[in-house]
RONUDO-490574 format. One record per residue: residue in three letters; chain; x, y, z of N, C-alpha, C in turn. Coordinates in steps of 0.05 Angstrom, whole numbers. Layout:
N
  rest  kette     n.X     n.Y     n.Z    ca.X    ca.Y    ca.Z     c.X     c.Y     c.Z
   ALA      A       X       Y       Z       X       Y       Z       X       Y       Z
...
***
This chain:
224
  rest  kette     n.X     n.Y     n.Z    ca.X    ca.Y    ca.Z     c.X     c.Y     c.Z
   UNK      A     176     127    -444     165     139    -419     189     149    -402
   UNK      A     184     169    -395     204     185    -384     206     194    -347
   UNK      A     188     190    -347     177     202    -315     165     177    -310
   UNK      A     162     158    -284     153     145    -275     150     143    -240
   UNK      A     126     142    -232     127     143    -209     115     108    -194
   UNK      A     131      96    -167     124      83    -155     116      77    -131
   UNK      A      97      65    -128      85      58     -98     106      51     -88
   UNK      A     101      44     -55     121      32     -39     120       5     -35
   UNK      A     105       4     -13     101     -21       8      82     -36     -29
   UNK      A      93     -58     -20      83     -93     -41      86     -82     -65
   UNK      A     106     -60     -67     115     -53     -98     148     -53     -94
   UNK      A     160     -31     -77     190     -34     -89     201     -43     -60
   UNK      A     189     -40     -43     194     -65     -11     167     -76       6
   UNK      A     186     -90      24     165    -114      29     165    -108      68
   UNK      A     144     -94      73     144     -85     108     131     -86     119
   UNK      A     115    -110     113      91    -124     122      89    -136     143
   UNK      A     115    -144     140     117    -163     174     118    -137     197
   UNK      A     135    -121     188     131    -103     218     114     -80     220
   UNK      A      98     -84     196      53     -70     200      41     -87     212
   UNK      A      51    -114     198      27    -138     220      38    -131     252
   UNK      A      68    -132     260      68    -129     283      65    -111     300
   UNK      A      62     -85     278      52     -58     305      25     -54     299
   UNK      A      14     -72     285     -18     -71     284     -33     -90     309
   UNK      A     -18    -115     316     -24    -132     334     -14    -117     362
   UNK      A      12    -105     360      16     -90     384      -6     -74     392
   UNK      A     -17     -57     375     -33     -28     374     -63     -44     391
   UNK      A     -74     -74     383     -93     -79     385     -91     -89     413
   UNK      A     -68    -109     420     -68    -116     444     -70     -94     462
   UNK      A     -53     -76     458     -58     -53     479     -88     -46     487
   UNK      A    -108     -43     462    -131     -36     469    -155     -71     479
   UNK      A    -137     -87     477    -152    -108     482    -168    -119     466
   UNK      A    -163    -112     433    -186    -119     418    -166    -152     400
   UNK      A    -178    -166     385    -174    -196     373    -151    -181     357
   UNK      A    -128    -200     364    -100    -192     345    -116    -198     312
   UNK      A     -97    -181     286    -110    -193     262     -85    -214     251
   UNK      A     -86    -235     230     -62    -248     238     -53    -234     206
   UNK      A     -24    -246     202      -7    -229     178     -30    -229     150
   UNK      A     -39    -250     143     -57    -241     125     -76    -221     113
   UNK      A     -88    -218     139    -106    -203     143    -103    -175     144
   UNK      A     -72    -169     150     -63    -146     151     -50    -138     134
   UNK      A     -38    -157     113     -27    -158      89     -49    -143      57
   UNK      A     -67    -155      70     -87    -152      49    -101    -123      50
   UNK      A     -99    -110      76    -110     -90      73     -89     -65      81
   UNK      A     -67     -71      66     -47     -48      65     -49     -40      44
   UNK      A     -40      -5      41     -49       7      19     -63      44      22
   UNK      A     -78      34      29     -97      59      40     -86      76      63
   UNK      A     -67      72      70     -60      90      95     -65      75     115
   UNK      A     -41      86     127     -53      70     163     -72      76     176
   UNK      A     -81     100     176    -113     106     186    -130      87     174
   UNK      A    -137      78     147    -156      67     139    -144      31     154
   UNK      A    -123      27     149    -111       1     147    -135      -5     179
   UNK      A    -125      18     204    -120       6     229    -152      11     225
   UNK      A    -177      33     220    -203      30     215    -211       7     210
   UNK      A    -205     -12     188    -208     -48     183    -214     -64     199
   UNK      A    -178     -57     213    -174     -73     232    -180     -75     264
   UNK      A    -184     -46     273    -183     -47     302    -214     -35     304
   UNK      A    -228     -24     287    -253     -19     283    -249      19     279
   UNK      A    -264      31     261    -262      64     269    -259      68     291
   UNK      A    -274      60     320    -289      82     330    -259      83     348
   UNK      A    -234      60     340    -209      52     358    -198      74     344
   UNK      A    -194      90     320    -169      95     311    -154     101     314
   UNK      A    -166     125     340    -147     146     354    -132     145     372
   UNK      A    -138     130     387    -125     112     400    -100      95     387
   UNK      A    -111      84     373     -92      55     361     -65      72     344
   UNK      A     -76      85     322     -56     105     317     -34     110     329
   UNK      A     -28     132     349      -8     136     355       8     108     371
   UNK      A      -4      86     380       5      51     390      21      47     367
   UNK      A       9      42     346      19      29     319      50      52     313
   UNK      A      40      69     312      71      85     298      90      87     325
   UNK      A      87      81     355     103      89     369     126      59     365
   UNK      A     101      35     363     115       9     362     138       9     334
   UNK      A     118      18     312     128      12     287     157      32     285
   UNK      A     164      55     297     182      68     296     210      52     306
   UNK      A     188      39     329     224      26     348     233      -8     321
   UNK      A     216     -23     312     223     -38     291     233     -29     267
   UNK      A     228     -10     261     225       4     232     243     -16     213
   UNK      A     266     -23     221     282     -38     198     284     -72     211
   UNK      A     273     -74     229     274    -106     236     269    -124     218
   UNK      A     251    -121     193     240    -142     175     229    -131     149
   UNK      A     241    -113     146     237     -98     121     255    -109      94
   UNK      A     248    -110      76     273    -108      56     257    -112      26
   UNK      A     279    -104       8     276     -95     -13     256    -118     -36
   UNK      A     236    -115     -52     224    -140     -60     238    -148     -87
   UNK      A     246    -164     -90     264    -174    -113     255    -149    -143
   UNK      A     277    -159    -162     283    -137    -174     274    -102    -176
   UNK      A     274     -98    -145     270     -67    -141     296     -57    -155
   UNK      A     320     -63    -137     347     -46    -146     361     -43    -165
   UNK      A     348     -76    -188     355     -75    -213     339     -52    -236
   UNK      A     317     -56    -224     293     -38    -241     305      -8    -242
   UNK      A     309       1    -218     315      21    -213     334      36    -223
   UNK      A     358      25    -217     379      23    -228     383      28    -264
   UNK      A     366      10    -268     370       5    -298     359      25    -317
   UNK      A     329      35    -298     308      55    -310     325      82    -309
   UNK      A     345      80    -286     362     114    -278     387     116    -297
   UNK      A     396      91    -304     412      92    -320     403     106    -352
   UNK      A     387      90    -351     368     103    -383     367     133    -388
   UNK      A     355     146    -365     354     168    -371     329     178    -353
   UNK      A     301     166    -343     283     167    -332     280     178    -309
   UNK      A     265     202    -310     268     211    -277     247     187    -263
   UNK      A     250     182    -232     239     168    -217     232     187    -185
   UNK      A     206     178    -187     198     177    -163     173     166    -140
   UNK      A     169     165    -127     155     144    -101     137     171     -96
   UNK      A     108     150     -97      81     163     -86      71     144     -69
   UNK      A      72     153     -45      63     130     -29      46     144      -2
   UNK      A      23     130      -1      16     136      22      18     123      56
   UNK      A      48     111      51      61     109      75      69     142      87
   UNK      A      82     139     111      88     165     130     113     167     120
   UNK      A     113     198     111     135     206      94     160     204     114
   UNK      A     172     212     134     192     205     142     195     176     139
   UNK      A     188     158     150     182     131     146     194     119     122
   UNK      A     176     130      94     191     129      72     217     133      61
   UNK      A     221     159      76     246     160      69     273     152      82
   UNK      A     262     141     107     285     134     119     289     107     109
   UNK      A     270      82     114     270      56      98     285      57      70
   UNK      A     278      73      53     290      73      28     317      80      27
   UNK      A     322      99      44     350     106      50     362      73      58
   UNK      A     362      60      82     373      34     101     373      13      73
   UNK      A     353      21      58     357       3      37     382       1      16
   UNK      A     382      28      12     399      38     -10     392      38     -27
   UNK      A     363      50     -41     341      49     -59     332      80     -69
   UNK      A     341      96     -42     334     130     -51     352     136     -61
   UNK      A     376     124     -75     408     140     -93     393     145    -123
   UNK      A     365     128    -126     355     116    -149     335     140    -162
   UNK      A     320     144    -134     297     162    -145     300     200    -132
   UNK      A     292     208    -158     293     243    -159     277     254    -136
   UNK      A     257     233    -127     240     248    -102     218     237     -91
   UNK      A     211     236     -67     191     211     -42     172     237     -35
   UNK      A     148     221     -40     128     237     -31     106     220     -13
   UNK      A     106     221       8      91     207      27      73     224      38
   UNK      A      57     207      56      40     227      85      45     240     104
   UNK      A      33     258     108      40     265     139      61     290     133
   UNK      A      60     302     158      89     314     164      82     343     153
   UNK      A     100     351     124      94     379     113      97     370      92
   UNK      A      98     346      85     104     340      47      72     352      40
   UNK      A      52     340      36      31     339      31      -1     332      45
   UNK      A     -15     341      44     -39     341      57     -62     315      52
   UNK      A     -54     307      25     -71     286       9     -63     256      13
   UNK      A     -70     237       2     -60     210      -5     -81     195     -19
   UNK      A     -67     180     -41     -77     159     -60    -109     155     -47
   UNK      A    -126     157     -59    -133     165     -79    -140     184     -93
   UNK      A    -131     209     -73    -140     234     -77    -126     249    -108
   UNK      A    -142     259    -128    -131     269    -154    -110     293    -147
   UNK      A    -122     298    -122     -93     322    -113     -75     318    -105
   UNK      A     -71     303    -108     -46     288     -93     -26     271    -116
   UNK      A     -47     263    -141     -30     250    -153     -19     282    -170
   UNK      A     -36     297    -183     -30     326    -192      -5     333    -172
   UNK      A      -5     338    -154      25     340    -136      40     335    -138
   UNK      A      41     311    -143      66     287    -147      78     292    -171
   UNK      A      62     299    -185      72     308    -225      84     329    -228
   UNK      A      71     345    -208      79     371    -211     109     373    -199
   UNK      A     111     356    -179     142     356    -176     164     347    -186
   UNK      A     149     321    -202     170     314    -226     165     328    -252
   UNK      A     155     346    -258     157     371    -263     140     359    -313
   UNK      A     124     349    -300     115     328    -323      86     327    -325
   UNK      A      84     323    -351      50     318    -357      32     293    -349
   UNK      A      16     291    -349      -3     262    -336       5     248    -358
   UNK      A       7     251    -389      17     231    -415      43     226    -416
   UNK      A      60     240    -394      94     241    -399      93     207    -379
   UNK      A      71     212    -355      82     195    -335      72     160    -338
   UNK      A      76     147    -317      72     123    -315      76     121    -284
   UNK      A      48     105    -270      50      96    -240      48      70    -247
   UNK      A      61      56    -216      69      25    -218      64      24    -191
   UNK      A      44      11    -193      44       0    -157      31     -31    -158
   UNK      A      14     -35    -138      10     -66    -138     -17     -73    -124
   UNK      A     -34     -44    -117     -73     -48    -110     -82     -29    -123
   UNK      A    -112     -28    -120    -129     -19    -130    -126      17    -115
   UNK      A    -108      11     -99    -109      43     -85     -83      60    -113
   UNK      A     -74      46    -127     -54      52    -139     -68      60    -172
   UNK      A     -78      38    -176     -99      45    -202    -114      71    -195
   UNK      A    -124      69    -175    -153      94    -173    -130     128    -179
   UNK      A    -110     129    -164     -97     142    -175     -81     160    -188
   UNK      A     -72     128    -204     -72     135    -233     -93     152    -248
   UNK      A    -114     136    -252    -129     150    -262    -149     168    -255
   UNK      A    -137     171    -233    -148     213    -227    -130     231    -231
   UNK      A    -103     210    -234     -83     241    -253     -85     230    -284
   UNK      A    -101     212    -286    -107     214    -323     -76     200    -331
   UNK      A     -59     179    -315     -34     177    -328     -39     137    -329
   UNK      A     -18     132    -343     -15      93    -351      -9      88    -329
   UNK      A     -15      58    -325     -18      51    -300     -12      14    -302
   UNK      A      10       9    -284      21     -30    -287      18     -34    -258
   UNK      A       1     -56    -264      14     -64    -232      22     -88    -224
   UNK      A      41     -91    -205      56    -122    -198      41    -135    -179
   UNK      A      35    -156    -173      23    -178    -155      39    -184    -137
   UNK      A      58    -175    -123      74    -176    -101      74    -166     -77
   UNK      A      45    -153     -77      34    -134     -53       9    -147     -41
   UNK      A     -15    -130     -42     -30    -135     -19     -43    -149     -38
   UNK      A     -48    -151     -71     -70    -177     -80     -51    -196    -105
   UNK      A     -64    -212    -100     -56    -227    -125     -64    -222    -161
   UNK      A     -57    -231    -173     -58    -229    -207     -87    -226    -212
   UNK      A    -100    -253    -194    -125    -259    -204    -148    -235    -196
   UNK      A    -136    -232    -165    -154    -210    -154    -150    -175    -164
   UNK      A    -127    -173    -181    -126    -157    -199    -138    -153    -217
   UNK      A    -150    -171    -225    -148    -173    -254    -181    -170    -263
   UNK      A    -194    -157    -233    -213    -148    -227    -223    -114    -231
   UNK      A    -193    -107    -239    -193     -78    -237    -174     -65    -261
   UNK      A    -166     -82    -270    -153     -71    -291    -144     -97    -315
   UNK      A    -137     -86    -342    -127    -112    -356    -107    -131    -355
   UNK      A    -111    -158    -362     -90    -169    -356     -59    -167    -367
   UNK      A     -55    -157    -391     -36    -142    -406     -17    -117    -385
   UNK      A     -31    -104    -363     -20     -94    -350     -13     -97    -319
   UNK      A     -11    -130    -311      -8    -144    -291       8    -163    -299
   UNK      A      38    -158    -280      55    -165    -280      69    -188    -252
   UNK      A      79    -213    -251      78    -230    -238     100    -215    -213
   UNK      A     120    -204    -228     143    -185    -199     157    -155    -222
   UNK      A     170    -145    -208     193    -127    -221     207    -143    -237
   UNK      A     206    -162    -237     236    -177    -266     218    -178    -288
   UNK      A     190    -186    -282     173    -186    -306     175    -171    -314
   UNK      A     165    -150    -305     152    -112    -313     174    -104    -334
   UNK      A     193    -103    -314     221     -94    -328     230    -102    -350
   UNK      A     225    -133    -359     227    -143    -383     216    -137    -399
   UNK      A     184    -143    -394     166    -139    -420     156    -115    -410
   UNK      A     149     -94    -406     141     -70    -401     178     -46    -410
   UNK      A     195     -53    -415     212     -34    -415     239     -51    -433
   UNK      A     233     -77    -435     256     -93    -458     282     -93    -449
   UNK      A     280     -98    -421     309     -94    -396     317    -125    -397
   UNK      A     343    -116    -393     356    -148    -391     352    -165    -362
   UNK      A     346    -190    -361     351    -202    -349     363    -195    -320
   UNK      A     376    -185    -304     391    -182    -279     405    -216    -278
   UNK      A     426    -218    -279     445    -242    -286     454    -242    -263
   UNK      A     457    -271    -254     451    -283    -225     493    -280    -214
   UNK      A     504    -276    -194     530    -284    -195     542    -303    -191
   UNK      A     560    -311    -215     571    -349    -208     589    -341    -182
   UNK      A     585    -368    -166     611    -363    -150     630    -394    -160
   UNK      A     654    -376    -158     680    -395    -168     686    -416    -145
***
């Protein structure tokens, strides 16, 4: 596999704590019941429009919207960080030979600046998020995943998506391409395992990378 594309958020970082907190910000402002980290955890994925629809009810969105990203802008890197073996994966898959790149329907600046603070965008050929002028679509839209291919410049059989919900599976398979996903995001193994086979649910990135690609280990450093 040559071309591979990956989700963001509960796939190659973990920025949940500061969605839970400009989601509770966004709600207090309007006065409606904070949701607590769980609750907000579970329904990341779909975009922040759908996320904050969940949570603050539709008829809030428009409102809540611009709350949530004014808050979430000033945190942006307060509690973010990389989810274990992202940088090895990465790293290891770029070394190979594999072009890489991120389909996410997080807010494309957003994306790319996080990944940058990380030191995770040296890795991948190209970030395609929401919003802005990248693109008009997001997961699950088939135009959107067609987009994404088209810019890694590859067939739906060349590629492989890796993400970690059912917003990631769907797709996949509306660009017709293989599809793994890790349990380190918004559901667990079991609640996966509702949507796709278990052969292609993976416990983190050290798994995947092992048995999905026959990668070594990432070897821990002794200290002397």
């Amino acid at each position: 596999m040559q071309y591979i594309l990956f989700d963001l958020d509960g796939t190659l970082i973990d920025h949940f704590t500061t969605i839970a907190k400009s989601v509770a910000y966004a709600q207090r402002r309007l006065g409606l019941p904070e949701s607590d980290y769980a609750t907000v955890r579970a329904t990341v994925g779909g975009s922040v429009p759908i996320t904050l629809s969940k949570l603050c009810g539709e008829e809030n969105v428009d409102e809540a919207e611009p709350l949530f990203r004014a808050h979430f802008d000033e945190i942006i890197y307060d509690d973010v960080f990389a989810l274990p073996g992202a940088k090895w994966l990465l790293q290891s898959l770029k070394a190979g030979g594999v072009k890489l790149g991120v389909l996410t329907n997080k807010y494309a600046g957003h994306s790319r600046s996080v990944l940058a603070h990380l030191g995770l965008d040296t890795y991948l050929d190209f970030i395609l998020g929401t919003g802005e002028s990248d693109c008009p679509y997001r997961k699950p839209d088939p135009l959107f995943t067609a987009y994404a291919l088209e810019q890694m410049e590859c067939a739906s059989d060349e590629a492989m998506l890796i993400g970690d919900s059912p917003y990631d599976l769907a797709a996949a398979e509306a660009g017709c391409i293989e599809c793994h996903l890790v349990a380190t995001g918004s559901h667990s193994a079991d609640e996966l395992s509702e949507y796709i086979v278990a052969d292609r649910i993976h416990k983190d990135l050290y798994a995947l990378g092992e048995r999905l690609f026959g990668l070594e280990p990432a070897k821990p450093v002794s200290v002397q």
